[in-house]
Structures are given as C-alpha cells and as structure tokens.
C-alpha positions in Angstrom: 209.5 247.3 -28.8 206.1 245.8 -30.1 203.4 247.9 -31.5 200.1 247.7 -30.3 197.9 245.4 -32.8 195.6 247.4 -34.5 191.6 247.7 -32.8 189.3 245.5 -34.0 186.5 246.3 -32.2 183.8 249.8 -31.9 186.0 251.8 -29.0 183.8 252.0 -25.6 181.6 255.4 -26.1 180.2 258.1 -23.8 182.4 257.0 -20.2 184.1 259.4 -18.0 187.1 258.7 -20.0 185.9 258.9 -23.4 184.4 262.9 -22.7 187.8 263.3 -21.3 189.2 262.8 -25.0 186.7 261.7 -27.7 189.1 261.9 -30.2 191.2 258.9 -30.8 187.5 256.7 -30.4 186.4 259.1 -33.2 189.5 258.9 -35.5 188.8 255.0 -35.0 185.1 255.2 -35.9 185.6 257.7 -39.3 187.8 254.4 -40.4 186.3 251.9 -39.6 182.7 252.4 -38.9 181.7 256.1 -40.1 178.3 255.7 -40.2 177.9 253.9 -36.6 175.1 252.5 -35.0 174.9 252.7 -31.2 173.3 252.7 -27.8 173.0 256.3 -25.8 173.3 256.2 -22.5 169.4 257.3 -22.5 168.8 253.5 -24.0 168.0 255.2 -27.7 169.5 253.6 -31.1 171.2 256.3 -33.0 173.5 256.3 -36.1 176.8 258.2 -35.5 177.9 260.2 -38.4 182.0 260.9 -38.4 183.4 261.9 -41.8 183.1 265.5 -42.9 181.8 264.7 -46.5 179.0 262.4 -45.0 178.4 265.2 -42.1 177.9 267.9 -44.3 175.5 266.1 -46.5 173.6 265.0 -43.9 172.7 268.4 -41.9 171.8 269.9 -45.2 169.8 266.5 -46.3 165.9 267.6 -46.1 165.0 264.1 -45.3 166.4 264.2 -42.1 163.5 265.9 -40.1 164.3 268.0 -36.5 160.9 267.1 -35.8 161.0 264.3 -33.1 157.9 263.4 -34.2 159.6 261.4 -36.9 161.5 259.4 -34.2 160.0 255.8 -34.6 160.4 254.5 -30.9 157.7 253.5 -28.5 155.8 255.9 -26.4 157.7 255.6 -23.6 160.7 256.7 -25.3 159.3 259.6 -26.5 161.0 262.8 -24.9 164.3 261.2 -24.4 165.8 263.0 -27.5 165.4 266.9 -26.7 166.3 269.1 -23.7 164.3 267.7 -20.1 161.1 269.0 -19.6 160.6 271.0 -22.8 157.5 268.8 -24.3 155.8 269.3 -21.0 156.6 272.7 -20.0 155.0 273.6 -24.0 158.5 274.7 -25.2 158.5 272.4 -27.9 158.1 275.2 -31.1 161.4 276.5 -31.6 164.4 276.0 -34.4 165.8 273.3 -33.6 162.6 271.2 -33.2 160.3 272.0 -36.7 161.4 272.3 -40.0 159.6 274.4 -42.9 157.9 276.0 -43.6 157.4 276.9 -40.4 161.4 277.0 -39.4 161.6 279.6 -41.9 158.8 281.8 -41.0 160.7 281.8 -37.4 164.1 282.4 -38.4 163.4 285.3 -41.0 161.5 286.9 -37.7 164.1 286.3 -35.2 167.3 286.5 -37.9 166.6 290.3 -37.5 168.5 290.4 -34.0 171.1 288.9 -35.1 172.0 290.9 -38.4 175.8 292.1 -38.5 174.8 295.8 -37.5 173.1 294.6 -34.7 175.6 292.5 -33.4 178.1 295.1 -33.4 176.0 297.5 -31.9 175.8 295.1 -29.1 180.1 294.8 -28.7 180.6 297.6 -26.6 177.8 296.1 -24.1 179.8 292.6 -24.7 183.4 294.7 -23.4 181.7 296.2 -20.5 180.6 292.6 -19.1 184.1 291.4 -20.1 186.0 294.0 -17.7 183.0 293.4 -15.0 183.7 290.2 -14.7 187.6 290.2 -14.9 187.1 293.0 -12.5 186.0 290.4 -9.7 188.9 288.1 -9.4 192.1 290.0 -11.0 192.9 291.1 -7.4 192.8 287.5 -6.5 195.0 286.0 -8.2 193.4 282.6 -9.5 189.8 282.4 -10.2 187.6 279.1 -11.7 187.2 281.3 -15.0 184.4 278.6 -15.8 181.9 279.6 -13.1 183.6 283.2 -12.5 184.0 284.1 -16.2 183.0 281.8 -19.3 179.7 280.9 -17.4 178.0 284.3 -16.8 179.5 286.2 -19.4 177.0 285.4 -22.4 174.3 284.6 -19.7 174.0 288.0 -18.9 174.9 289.1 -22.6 172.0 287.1 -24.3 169.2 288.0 -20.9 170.5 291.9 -21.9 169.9 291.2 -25.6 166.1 289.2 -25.0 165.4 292.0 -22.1 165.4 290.4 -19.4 165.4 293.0 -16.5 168.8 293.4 -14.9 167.2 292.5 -11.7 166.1 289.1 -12.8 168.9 288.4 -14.5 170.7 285.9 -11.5 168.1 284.0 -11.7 168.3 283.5 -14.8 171.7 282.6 -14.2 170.5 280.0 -11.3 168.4 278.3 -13.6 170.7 278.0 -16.4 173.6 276.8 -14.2 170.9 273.9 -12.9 170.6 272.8 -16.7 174.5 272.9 -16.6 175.2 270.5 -13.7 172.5 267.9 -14.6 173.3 267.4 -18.2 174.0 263.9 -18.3 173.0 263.6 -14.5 168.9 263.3 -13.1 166.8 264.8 -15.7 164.5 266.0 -12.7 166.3 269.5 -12.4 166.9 270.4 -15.7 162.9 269.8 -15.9 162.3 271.8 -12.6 164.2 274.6 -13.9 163.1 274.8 -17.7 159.4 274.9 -16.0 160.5 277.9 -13.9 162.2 279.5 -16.9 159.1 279.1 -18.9 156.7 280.5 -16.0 159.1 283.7 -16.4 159.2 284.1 -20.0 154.8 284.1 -19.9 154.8 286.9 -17.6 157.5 288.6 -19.3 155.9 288.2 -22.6 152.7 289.4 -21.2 154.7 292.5 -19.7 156.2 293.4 -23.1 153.0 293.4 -24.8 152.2 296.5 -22.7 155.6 298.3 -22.3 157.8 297.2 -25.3 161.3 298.2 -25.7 163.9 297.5 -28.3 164.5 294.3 -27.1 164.1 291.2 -28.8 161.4 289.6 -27.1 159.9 292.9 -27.3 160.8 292.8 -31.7 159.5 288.9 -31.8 155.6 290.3 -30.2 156.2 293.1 -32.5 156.9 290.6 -35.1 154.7 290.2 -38.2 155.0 287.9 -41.4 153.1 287.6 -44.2 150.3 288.5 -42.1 151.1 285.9 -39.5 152.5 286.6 -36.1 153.6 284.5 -33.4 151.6 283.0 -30.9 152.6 283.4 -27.1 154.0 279.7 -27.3 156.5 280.4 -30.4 157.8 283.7 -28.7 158.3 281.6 -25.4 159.9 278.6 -27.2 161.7 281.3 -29.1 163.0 283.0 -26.2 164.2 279.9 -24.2 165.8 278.0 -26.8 168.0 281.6 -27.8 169.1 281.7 -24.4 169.3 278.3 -23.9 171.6 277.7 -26.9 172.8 281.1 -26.8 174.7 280.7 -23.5 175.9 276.9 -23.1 177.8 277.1 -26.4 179.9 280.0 -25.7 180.2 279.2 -22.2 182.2 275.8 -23.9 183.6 278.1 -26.6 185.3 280.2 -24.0 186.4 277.4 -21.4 187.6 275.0 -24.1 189.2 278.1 -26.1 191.3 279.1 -22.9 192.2 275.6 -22.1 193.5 274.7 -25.4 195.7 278.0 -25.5 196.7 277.5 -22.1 197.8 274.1 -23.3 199.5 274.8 -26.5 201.8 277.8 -25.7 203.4 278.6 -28.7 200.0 279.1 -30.0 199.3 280.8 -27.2 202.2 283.3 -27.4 201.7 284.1 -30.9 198.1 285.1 -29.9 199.3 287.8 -27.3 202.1 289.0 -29.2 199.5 289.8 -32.4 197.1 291.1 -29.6 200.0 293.7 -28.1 200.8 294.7 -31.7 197.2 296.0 -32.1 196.4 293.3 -34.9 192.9 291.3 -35.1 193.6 288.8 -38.0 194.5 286.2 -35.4 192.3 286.8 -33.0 189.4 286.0 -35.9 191.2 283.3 -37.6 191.8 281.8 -34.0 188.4 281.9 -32.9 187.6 279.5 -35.9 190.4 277.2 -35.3 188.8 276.8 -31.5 185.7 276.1 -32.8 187.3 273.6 -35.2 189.7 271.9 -32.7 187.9 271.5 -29.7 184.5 273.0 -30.4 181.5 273.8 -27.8 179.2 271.6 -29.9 180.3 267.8 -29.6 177.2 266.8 -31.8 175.0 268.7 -34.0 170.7 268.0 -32.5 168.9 265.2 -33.3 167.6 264.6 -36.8 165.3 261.8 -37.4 164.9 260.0 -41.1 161.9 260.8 -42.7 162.4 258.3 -45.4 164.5 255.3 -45.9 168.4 256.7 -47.4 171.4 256.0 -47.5 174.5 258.2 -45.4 178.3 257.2 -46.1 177.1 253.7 -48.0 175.0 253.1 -45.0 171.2 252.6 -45.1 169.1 254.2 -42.9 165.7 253.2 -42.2 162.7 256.0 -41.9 162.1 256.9 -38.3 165.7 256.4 -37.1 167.5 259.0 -35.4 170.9 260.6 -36.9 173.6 262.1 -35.0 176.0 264.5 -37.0 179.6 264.6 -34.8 180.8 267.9 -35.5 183.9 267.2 -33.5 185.0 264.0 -35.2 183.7 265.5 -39.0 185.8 268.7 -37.8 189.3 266.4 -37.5 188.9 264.6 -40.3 192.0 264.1 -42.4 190.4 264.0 -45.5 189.0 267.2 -45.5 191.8 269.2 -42.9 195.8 269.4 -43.1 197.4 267.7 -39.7 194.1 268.3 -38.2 195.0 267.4 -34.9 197.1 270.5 -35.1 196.1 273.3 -33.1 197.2 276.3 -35.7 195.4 279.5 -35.0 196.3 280.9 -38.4 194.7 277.8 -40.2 193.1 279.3 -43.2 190.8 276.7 -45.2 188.8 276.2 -42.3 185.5 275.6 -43.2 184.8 273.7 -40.0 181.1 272.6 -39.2 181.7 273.8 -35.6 178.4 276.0 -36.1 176.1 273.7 -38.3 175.7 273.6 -41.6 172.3 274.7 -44.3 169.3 275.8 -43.1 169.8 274.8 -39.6 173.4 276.5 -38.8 173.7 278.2 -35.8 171.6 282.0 -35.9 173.8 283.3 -32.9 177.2 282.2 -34.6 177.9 285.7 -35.1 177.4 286.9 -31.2 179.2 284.1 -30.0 182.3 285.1 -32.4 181.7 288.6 -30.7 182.0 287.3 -27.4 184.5 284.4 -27.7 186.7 287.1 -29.4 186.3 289.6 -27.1 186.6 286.8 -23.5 189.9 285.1 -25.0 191.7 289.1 -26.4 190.7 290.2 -22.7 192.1 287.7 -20.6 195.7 287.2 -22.6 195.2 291.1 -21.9 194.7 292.1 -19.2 196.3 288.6 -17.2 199.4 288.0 -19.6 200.9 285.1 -17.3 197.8 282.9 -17.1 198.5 279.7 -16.2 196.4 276.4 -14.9 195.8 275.8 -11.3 197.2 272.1 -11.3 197.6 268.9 -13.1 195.4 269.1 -16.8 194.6 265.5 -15.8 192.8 266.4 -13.0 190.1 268.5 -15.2 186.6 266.9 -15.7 184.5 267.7 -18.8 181.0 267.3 -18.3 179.0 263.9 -19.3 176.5 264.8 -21.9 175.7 264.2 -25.7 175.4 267.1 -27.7 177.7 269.9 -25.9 181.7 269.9 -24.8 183.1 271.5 -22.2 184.8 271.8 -18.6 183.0 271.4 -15.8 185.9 274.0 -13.8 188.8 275.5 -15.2 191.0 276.8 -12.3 193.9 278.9 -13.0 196.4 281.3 -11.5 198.1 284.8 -12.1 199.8 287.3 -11.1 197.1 289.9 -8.8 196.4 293.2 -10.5 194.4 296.0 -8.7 
C-alpha cells in the first residue's frame, strides 16, 4: 500500500464539499500557508488567518479596523463585505461595524442586558421556550430539530429579551429564516427582509419612547452616557444586529452541538449519564468543547488593515481585508491536545469560538444559557435520540462567516 504524496498545492475553498468538512483544507492551510491570501466567492481578496497564536493577535490588533470604510476596493465593491442590505436600509452603526470610541460608548450602554444577573434572570423564560418547543414534536416521534427546535428557540428568546410583542414575534421569525436560506444564495432576500426588519424596529422604537417597559430596546432609548444618548439609527442598528447575531449563532451552536453528540456517542453517553446524576460540570465544560470543535462561528467579521503590518510573518498592506478562522485557530495543534478530539471534559480550553478583545461576542453568556439548557433538555427528555438517515446526506449551509446545518432530522421514541 502507497501513501498518498503529500499536497502541494492551496486545497479548493468554499465548495459544497469543503462546508461539508472545512477541516482537513484548514489543517493543510495552518502548515503551509497560515496567513492565506484568497478569492471569496463574492470576487473580494481577503487574507485567511489559521493558527491560534496569529488569530488571537489579530482580533485584539487595533490596526485592524471593523469599519469597512477602510476596505480599499473600488466602489462597486463596496457592500460586498457586511450582511445584504444593511448600508442601505441605514443599519450600518452597530458593533461589529465601528470601532472606538464610539464601539465603546455602545457596548457599555447595551452590556447592561447582558450582565450575569440579568442573564439568569432571563433562564427560567429560556426553560419555558425549551419545553414549548419540545412540546410540539415529542408525540411525533422524529422532528427536523433545526427548523422545529434550534431555529426558533433563541429567536423567540432574544425578540422576548429586545420586546418585541409576542404577536409580532413570527414574523420576526419569517424574516430571520429568509436571511437563513439566502446566505450564500441571491443577496436580494436577505436585503428585502433586513428592510422589512428595519421598517419594524422604527415603529417599534417610536412606540417605546411612549410606553417603555423593561425591555432592552426600551433600556437602550432610556439609555444615557456621558451626556450622550443614542440616536434612533444606533438603537435600530443596535437592535437588529443583537437579534441578528443573537439568534444565527445559537441556532448553529445548538444544531452543530446535537450533531456532534449524536455522532460521537461515548461522548454522548457520558453527557446523559452526568445529566441523570443531577451534575452540571459537563454540561458547562461541554458547551465549550462544542463551541471549540465545531463552533457556530466559521470566521470571526471582517476586519480591514488600517496600516501596513505584518500577521504570522506575512505582510499586509493598508486597506486589505483580514479574515480571522475561528474554526481552523480553534484545532490547532499547537495550542490544543488531540484537537480533533471531541472530549467534553476538555479543560484548557480557551477556544476563540466567541471572539477575542474588545470585539468578543456580548451575548456569549445567553447563548451559554440557552445552548446549555437546548442540548440538557433534549438528552432529557428524548434519551434515545438518534439521526433520521445517512450523516452523509446532511447539507451545511454555503456561507462565509457562520456554520451550521441546513436540517437535522432525527428520530425517537414518541412521548405524550
């Protein structure tokens, strides 16, 4: 038996079969090309960064600007590095588009709804949705726990936690699911639907101003800081980029979670049996090993070099854009034992799954909440979970900066 010579060339990037497993393309590019300079599929030059010393430097590295102003391409181009239709529906002022001062202005007067006390005030709300939505399907006895689960659990939990009216709160889910489907598809109905979302949010802002409630779009008009408060296009930029992040990641956290437990028993198995002994430690320390194995967030957002510097021993020029790959940084041998080892009681686990400096993720702690609280549930309540099907026949969803299933079918015993 011959072994396969060794690849000489940069592995084919960002096909059907390369979302299907990034991996062995990464572990090829954090040897031989860590700081990698390619062509999106949108036509824009980016550099690629792969090793978890380089990535961790670089989304802490003020040069690096989240302001695509900074991105030196024609004006044709411009737009092609954010979310569809932001720049013209005037969404363009939230965190992960400005950097300070003005980022940390906005984050110290949205951080407040996301402090540990109120995070854990929210849990029980976080349960209720949980049971809701297992509710619907246990008696069926299979369910597509994307679309029937994973999906509207933290859309409803982060439309509950912004106040949006229960009553408006499918369509929220309508227009969210729209950015879902297109994301690496026509940019036209992402656009359509971020236009709708932001036609909602002025007339919900405009409510709140005359009937607050404790609500966070409610606390950001409320909102003062040094004096300054936010204008009407901060809160709404504010608003849809909290529920825009807020619910795709942890959508991905919970569908990739299940997937990779359903797919590793042994892992699996230790999980439940810590779970029916009334023990947590696993449940927490497995939550991070998800994120760190096969995390929601493929790539960390665009950052665009304010100034020539250098990244891994490569130079970057002023203008270019960087791309930090969380889930290539996050299997890096250098930095993790056996890291293609799922091992949910991995303890030095400092994965980057959730960003890193000024810019790491402000809803880290709700999606913990929920993640924990979706995965404990299901091996639960539905013990003999199982995949509907061949694993092969799963598709993840084309995109650049998020990773997840587009379905995940499964099967189980009915319960009443």
């Amino acid at each position: 038996m011959t072994e396969n010579p060794p690849q000489r060339s940069a592995p084919e990037l960002f096909t059907w079969e390369f979302a299907t497993d990034p991996y062995p393309a990464y572990a090829w590019l954090r040897e031989h090309s860590p700081v990698h300079r390619t062509t999106l599929p949108s036509g824009v030059e980016a550099w690629l960064v792969t090793r978890y010393a380089d990535a961790k430097q670089a989304l802490a590295d003020q040069r690096l600007s989240k302001n695509p102003a900074h991105h030196d391409e024609p004006a044709h181009a411009k737009g092609k590095t954010g979310i569809p239709g932001e720049r013209k529906a005037e969404l363009m002022t939230h965190l992960l588009n400005i950097d300070p001062p003005d980022h940390t202005r906005l984050r110290r007067l949205v951080s407040k709804a996301f402090t540990p006390r109120r995070v854990a005030e929210f849990a029980p709300r976080v349960q209720e949705l949980t049971d809701h939505l297992i509710d619907q399907f246990a008696a069926k006895g299979e369910a597509d726990l994307i679309h029937e689960f994973a999906f509207p659990l933290p859309i409803y939990a982060i439309c509950d936690l912004l106040g949006v009216p229960r009553e408006d709160q499918d369509d929220f889910r309508d227009w969210a699911g729209m950015m879902i489907r297109h994301r690496g598809g026509p940019r036209g109905g992402v656009a359509r639907s971020v236009k709708k979302m932001r036609g909602y949010l002025a007339e919900l802002i405009h409510r709140k101003r005359n009937d607050p409630g404790d609500d966070l779009i409610s606390g950001l008009i409320r909102a003062s800081d040094h004096g300054e408060h936010l204008t009407e296009n901060e809160a709404a930029a504010m608003a849809f980029i909290l529920l825009f992040a807020g619910f795709e990641t942890t959508v991905n956290l919970i569908g990739n979670g299940t997937y990779a437990l359903l797919t590793h028993p042994e892992q699996r198995a230790r999980l439940q049996n810590s779970l029916a002994a009334g023990e947590t430690a696993l449940l927490e320390t497995g939550i991070e090993e998800l994120l760190r194995y096969d995390g929601p967030v493929e790539l960390a957002t665009w950052r665009f070099a304010t100034q020539p510097l250098t990244i891994g021993g490569q130079d970057i020029a002023a203008g270019d854009p960087v791309l930090v790959v969380l889930a290539a940084a996050d299997r890096d041998p250098a930095r993790f034992d056996d890291p293609d080892t799922l091992d949910l009681s991995r303890r030095d686990n400092q994965h980057l799954g959730y960003g890193h400096g000024i810019h790491y993720c402000l809803g880290a702690p709700l999606a913990r909440l929920e993640g924990q609280a979706a995965l404990a549930t299901l091996l639960t309540r539905l013990p003999d979970l199982r995949l509907a099907g061949d694993p092969a026949d799963l598709r993840w969803r084309g995109g650049l900066i998020m990773r997840g299933l587009r379905t995940l079918p499964v099967e189980f015993a009915p319960r009443p």
